[in-house]
DRENPA-3360 file (N, C-alpha, C; in nm, 2 decimals, always signed):
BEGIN
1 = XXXXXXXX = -0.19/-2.42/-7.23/-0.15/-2.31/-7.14/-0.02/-2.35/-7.07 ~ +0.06/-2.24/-7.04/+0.21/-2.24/-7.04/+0.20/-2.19/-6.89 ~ +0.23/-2.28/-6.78/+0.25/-2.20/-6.65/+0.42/-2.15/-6.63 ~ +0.41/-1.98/-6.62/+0.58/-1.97/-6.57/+0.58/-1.99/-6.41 ~ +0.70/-2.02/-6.39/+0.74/-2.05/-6.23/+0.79/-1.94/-6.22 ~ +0.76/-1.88/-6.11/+0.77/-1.76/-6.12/+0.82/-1.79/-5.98 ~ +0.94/-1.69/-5.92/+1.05/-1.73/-5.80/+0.99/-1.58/-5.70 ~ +0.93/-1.62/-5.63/+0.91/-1.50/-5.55/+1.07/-1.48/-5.38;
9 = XXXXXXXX = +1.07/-1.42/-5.38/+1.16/-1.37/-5.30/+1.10/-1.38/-5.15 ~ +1.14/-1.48/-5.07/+1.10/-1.51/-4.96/+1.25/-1.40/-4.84 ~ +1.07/-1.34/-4.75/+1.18/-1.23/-4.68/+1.19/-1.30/-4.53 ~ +1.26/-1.33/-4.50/+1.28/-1.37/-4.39/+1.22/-1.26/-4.24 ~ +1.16/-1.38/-4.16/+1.03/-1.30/-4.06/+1.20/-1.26/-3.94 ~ +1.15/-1.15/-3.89/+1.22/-1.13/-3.77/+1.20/-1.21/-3.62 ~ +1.33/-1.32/-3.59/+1.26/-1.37/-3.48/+1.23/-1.28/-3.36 ~ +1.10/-1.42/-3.29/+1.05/-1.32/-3.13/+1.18/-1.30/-3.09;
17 = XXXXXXXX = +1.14/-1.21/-2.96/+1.25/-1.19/-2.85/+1.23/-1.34/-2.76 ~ +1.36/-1.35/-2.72/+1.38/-1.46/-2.62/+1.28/-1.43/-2.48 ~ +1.20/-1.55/-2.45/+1.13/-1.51/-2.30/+1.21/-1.54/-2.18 ~ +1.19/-1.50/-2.08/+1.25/-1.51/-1.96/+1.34/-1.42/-1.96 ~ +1.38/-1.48/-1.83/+1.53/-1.38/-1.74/+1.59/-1.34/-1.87 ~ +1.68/-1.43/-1.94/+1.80/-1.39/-2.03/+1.74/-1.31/-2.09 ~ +1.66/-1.32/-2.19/+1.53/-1.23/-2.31/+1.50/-1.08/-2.22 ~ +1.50/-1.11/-2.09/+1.48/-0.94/-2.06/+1.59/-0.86/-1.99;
25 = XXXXXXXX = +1.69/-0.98/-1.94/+1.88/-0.94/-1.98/+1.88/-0.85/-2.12 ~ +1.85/-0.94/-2.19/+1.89/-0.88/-2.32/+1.85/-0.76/-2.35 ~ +1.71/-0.74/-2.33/+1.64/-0.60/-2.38/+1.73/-0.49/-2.29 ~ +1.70/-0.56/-2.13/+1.72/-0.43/-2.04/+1.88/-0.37/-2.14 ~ +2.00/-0.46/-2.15/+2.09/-0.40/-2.17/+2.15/-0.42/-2.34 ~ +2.01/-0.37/-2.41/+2.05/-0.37/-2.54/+2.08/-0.23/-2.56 ~ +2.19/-0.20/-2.70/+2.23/-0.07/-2.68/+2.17/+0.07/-2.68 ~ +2.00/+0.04/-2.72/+1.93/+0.18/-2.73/+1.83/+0.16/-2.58;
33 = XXXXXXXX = +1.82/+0.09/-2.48/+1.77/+0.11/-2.33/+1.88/+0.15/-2.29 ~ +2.05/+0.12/-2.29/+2.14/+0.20/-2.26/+2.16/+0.34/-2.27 ~ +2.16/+0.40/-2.38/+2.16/+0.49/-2.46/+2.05/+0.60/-2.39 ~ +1.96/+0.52/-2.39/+1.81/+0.59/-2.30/+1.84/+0.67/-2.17 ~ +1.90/+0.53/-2.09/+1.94/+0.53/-1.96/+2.04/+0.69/-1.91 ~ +2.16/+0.66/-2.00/+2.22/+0.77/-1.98/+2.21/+0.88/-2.03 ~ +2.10/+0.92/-2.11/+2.02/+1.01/-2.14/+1.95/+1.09/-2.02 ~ +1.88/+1.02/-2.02/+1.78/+0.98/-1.87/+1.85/+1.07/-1.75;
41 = XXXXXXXX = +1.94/+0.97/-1.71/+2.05/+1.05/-1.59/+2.11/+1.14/-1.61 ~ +2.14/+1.17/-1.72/+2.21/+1.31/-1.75/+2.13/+1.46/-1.76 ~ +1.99/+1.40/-1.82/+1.92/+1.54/-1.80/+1.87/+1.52/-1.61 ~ +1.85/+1.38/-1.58/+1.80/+1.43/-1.44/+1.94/+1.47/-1.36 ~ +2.03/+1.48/-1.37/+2.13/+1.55/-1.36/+2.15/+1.72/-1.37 ~ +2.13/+1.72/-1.51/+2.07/+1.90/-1.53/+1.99/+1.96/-1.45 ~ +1.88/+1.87/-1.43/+1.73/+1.94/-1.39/+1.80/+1.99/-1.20 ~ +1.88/+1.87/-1.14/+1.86/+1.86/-1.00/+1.98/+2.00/-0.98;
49 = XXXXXXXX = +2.08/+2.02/-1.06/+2.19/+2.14/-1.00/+2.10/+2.27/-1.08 ~ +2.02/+2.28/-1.18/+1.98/+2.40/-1.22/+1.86/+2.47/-1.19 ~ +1.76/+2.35/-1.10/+1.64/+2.35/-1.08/+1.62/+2.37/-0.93 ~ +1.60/+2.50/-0.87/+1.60/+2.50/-0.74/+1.51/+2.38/-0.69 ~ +1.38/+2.40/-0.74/+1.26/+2.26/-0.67/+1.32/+2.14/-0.68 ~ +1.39/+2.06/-0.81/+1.45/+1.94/-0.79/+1.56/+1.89/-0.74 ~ +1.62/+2.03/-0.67/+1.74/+2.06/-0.61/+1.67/+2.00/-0.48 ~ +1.59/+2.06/-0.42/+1.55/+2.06/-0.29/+1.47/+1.92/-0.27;
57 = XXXXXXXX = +1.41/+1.88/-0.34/+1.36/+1.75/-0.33/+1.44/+1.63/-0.37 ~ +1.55/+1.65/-0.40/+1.64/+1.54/-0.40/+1.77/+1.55/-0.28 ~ +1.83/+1.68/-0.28/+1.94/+1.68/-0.20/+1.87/+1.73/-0.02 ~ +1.75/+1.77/-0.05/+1.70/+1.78/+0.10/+1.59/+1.72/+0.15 ~ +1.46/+1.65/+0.06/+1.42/+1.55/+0.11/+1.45/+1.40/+0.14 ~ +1.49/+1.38/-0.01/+1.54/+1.27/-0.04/+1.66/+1.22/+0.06 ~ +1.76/+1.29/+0.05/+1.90/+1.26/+0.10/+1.92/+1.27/+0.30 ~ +1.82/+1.42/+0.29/+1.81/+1.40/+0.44/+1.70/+1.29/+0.53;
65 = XXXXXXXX = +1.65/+1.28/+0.46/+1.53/+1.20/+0.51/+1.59/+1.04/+0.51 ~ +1.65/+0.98/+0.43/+1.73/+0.88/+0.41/+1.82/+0.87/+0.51 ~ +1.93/+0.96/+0.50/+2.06/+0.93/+0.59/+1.93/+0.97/+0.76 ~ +1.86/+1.03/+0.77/+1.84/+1.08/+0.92/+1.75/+0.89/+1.00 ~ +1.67/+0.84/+0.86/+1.63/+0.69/+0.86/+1.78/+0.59/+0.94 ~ +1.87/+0.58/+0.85/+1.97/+0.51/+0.87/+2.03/+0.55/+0.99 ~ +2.08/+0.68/+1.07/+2.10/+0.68/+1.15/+2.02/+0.67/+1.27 ~ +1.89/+0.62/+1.23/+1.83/+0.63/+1.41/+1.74/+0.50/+1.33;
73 = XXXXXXXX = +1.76/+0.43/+1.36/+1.72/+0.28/+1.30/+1.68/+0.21/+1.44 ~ +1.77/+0.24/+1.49/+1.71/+0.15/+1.68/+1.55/+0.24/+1.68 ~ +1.49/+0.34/+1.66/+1.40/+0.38/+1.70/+1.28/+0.36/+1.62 ~ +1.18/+0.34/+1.67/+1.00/+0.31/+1.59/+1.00/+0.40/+1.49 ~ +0.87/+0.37/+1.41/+0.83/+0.47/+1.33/+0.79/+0.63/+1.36 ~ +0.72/+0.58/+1.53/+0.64/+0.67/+1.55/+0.74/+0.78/+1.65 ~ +0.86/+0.71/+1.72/+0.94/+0.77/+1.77/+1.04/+0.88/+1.66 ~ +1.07/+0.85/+1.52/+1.14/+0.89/+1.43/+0.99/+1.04/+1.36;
81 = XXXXXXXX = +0.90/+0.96/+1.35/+0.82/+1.07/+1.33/+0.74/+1.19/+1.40 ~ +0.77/+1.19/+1.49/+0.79/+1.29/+1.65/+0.87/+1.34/+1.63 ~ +1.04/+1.29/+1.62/+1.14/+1.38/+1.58/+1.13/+1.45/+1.50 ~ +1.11/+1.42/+1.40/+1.04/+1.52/+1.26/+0.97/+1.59/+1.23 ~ +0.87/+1.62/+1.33/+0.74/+1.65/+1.29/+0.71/+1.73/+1.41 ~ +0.76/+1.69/+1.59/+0.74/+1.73/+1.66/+0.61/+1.74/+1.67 ~ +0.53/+1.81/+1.74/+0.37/+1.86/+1.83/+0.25/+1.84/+1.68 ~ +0.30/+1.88/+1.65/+0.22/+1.87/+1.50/+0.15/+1.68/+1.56;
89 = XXXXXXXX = +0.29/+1.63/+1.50/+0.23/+1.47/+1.49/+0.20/+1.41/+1.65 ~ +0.22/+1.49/+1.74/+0.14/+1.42/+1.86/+0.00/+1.48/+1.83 ~ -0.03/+1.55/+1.81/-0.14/+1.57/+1.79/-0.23/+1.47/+1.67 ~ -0.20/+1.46/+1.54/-0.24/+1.36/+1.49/-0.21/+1.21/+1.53 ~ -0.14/+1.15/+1.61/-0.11/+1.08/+1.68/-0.25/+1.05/+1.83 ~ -0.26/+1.16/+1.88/-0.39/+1.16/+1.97/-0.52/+1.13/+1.89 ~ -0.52/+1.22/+1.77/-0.70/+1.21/+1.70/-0.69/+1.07/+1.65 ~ -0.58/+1.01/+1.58/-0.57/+0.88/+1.56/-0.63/+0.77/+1.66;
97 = XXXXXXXX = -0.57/+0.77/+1.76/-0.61/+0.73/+1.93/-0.72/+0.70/+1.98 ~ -0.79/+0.80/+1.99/-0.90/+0.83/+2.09/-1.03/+0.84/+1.96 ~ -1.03/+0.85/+1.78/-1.12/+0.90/+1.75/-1.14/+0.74/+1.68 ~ -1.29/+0.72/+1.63/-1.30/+0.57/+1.58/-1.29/+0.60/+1.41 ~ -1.24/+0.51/+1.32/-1.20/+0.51/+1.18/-1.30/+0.59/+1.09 ~ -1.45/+0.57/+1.18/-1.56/+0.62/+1.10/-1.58/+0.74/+1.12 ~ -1.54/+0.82/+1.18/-1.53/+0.97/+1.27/-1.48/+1.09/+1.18 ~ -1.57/+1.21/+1.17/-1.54/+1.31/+1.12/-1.47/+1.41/+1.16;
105 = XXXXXXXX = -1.36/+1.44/+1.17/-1.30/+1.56/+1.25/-1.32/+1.70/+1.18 ~ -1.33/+1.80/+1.24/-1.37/+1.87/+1.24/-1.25/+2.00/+1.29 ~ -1.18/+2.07/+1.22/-1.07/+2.16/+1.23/-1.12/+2.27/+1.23 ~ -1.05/+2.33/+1.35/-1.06/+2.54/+1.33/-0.99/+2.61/+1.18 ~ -1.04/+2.71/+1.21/-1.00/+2.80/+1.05/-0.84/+2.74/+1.01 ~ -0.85/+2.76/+0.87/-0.66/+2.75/+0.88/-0.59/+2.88/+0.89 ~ -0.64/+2.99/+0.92/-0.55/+3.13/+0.98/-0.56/+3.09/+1.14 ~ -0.63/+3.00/+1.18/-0.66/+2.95/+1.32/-0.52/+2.89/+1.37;
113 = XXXXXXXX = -0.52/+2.77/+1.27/-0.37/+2.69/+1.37/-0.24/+2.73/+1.28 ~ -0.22/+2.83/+1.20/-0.11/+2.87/+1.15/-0.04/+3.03/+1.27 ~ -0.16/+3.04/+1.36/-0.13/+3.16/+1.45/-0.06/+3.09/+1.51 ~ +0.07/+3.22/+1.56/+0.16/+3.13/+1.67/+0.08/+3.12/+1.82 ~ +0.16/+3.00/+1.88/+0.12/+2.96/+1.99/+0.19/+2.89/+2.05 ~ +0.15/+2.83/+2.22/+0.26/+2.78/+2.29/+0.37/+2.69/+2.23 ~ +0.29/+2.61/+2.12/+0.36/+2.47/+2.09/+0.36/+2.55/+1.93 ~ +0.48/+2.47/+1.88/+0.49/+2.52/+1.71/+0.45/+2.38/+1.64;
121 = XXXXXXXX = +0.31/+2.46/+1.61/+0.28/+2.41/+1.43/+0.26/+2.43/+1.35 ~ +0.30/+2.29/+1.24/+0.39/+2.29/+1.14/+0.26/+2.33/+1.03 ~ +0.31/+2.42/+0.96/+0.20/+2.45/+0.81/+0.10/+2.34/+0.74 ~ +0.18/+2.29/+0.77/+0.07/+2.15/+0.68/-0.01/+2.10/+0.75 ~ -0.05/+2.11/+0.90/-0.13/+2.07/+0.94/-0.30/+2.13/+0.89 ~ -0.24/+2.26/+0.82/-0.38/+2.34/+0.74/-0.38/+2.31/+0.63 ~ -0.34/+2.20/+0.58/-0.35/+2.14/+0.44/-0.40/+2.01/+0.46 ~ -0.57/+2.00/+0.41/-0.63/+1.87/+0.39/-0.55/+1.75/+0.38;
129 = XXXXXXXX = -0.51/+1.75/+0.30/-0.44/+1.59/+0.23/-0.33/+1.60/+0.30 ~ -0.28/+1.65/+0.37/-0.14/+1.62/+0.48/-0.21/+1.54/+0.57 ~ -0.30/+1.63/+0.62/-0.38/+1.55/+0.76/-0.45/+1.45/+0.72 ~ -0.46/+1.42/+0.62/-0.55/+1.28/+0.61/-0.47/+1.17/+0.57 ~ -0.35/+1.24/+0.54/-0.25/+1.12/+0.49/-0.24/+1.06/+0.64 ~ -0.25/+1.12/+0.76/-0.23/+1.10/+0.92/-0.36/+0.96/+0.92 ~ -0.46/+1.04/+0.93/-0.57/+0.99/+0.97/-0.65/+0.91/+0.91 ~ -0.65/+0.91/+0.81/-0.74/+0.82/+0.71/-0.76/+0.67/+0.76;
137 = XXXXXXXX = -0.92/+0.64/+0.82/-0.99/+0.66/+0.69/-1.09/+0.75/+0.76 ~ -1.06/+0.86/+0.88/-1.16/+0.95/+0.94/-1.16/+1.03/+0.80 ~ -1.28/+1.13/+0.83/-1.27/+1.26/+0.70/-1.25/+1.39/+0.78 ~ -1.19/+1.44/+0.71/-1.12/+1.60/+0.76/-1.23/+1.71/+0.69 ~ -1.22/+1.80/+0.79/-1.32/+1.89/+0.71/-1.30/+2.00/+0.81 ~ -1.28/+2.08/+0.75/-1.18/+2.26/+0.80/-1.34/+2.37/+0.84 ~ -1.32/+2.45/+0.91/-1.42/+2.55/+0.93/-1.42/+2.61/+0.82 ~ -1.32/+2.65/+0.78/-1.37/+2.71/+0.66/-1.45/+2.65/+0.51;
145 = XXXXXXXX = -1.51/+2.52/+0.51/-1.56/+2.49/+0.43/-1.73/+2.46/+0.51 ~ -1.73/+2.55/+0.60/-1.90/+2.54/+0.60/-1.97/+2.58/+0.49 ~ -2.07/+2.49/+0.50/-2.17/+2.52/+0.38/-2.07/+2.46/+0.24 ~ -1.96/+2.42/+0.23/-1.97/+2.39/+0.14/-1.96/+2.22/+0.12 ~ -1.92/+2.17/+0.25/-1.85/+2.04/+0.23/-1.95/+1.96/+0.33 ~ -2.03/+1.85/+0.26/-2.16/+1.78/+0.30/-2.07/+1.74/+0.47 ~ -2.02/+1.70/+0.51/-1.96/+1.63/+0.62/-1.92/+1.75/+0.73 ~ -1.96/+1.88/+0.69/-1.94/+1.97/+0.84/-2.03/+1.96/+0.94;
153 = XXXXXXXX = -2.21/+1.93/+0.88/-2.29/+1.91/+0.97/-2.31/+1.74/+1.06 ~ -2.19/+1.68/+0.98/-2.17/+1.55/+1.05/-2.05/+1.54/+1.13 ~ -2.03/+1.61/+1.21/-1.85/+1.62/+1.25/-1.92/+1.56/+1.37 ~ -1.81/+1.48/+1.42/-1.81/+1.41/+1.57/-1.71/+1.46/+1.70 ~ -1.59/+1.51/+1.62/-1.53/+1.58/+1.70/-1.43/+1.71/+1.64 ~ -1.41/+1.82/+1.75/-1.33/+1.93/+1.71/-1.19/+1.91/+1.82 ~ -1.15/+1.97/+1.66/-1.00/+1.94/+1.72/-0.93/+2.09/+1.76 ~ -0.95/+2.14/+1.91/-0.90/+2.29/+1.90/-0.75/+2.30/+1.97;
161 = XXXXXXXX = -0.71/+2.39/+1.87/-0.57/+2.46/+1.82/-0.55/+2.59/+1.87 ~ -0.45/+2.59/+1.90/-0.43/+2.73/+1.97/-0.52/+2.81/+2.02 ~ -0.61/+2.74/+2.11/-0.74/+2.80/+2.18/-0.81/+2.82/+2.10 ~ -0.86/+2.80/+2.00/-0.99/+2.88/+1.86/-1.04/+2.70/+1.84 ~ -1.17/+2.70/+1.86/-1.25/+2.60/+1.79/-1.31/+2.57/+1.91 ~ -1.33/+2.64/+2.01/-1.48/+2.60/+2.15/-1.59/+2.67/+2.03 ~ -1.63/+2.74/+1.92/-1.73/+2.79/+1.86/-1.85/+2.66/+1.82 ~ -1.69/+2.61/+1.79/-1.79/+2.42/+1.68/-1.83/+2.39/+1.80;
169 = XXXXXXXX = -1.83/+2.39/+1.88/-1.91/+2.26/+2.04/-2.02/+2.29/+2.04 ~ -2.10/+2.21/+2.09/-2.27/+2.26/+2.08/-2.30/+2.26/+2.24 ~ -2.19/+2.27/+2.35/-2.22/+2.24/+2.44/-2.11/+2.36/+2.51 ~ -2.13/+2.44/+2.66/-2.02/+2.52/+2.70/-1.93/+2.42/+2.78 ~ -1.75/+2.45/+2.78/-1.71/+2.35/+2.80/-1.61/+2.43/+2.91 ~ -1.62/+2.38/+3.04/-1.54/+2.48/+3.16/-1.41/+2.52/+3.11 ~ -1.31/+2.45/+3.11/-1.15/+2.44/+3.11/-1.18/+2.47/+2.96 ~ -1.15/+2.58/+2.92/-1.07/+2.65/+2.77/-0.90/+2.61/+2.76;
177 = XXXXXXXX = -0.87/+2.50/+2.70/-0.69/+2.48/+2.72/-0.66/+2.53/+2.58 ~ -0.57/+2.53/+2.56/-0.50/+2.53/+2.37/-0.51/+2.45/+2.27 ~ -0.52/+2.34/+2.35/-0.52/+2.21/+2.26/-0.61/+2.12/+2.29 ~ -0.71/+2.04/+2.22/-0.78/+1.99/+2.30/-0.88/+1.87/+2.18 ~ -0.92/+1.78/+2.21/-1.00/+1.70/+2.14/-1.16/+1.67/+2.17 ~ -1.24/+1.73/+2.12/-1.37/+1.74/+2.19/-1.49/+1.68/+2.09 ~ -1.60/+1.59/+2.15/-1.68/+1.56/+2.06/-1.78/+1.69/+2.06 ~ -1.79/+1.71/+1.92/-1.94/+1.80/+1.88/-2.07/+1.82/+1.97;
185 = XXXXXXXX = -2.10/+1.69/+1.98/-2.27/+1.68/+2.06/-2.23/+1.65/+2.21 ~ -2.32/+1.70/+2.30/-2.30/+1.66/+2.44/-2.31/+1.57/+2.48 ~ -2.41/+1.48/+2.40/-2.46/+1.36/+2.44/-2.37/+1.24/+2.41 ~ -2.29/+1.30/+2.30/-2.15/+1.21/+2.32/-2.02/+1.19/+2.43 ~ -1.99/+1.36/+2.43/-1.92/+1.40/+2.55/-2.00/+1.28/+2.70 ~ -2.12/+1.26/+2.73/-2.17/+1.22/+2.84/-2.12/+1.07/+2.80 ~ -2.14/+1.00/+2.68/-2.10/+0.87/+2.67/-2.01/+0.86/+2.65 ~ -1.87/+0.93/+2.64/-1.74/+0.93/+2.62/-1.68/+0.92/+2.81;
193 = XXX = -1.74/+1.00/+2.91/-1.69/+1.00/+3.04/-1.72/+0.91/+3.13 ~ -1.89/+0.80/+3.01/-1.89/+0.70/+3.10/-1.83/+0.58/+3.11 ~ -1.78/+0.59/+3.03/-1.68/+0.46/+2.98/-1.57/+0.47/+3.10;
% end
């Protein structure tokens, strides 16, 4: 028996990529992540002059919210977010305050605090996940979800707005003001005044 040598064609393997800093130098500015890039910025370019929404969220949140940061830098967080937000965030600022982490608040209707009234507030305060981006890790729970949302019959306190929400108290309460933070049960009101 006759063996042929037979020459097979060796293909050469592609090396790894280099690891580290340099190896991802490399990648970041190899010519098709380039290519990507200003792809990339050029349609988000398109989108932000032809797209009213991306218009607004780049040239008016983004840009004003930034430059208004930089120019009042001497002032706290909480002083810069007052300016912004005005009566609204004193108010989430108070239920923060005075209510404990475990505490269920309890809000008037939301046609309640979008009525005008002495102090202006801001829309979003009738939007769940605004106010809890405030408050968390209390839970928010609106009048209008009686009966549907397990945590209305556990509310510890009401938060009333433009006079509307003495209904949630289980107790009559003299002084009717506009604004006000009140626990639910009486019996807490009594251990809240003895402290």
């Amino acid at each position: 028996m006759t063996m042929k040598n037979s020459t097979k064609k060796k293909t050469k393997m592609p090396e790894p990529p280099e690891k580290g800093f340099w190896g991802t130098l490399r990648i970041l500015f190899s010519w098709r992540s380039l290519l990507l890039g200003i792809i990339g910025l050029f349609l988000l370019k398109i989108a932000v002059t032809t797209d009213r929404g991306y218009d607004f969220v780049y040239n008016r949140l983004l840009l004003t919210n930034w430059r208004y940061i930089n120019k009042n830098k001497q002032f706290s967080l909480d002083e810069r977010l007052f300016a912004k937000l005005g009566f609204s965030y004193a108010i989430m600022a108070q239920i923060k305050e005075n209510t404990p982490d475990s505490a269920v608040i309890l809000f008037p209707k939301k046609e309640y605090i979008l009525e005008k009234g002495s102090q202006e507030i801001r829309p979003e305060v009738a939007h769940k996940v605004w106010v809890t981006s405030f408050l968390y890790p209390r839970k928010i729970v609106y009048e209008d979800e009686r009966g549907k949302n397990p945590f209305f019959d556990k509310a510890d306190f009401v938060v009333i707005m433009n006079g509307k929400g003495y209904n949630l108290i289980e107790y009559e309460w003299p002084e009717k003001g506009e604004y006000a933070l009140l626990p639910v049960k009486e019996e807490m009101l009594h251990r809240l005044l003895k402290k």
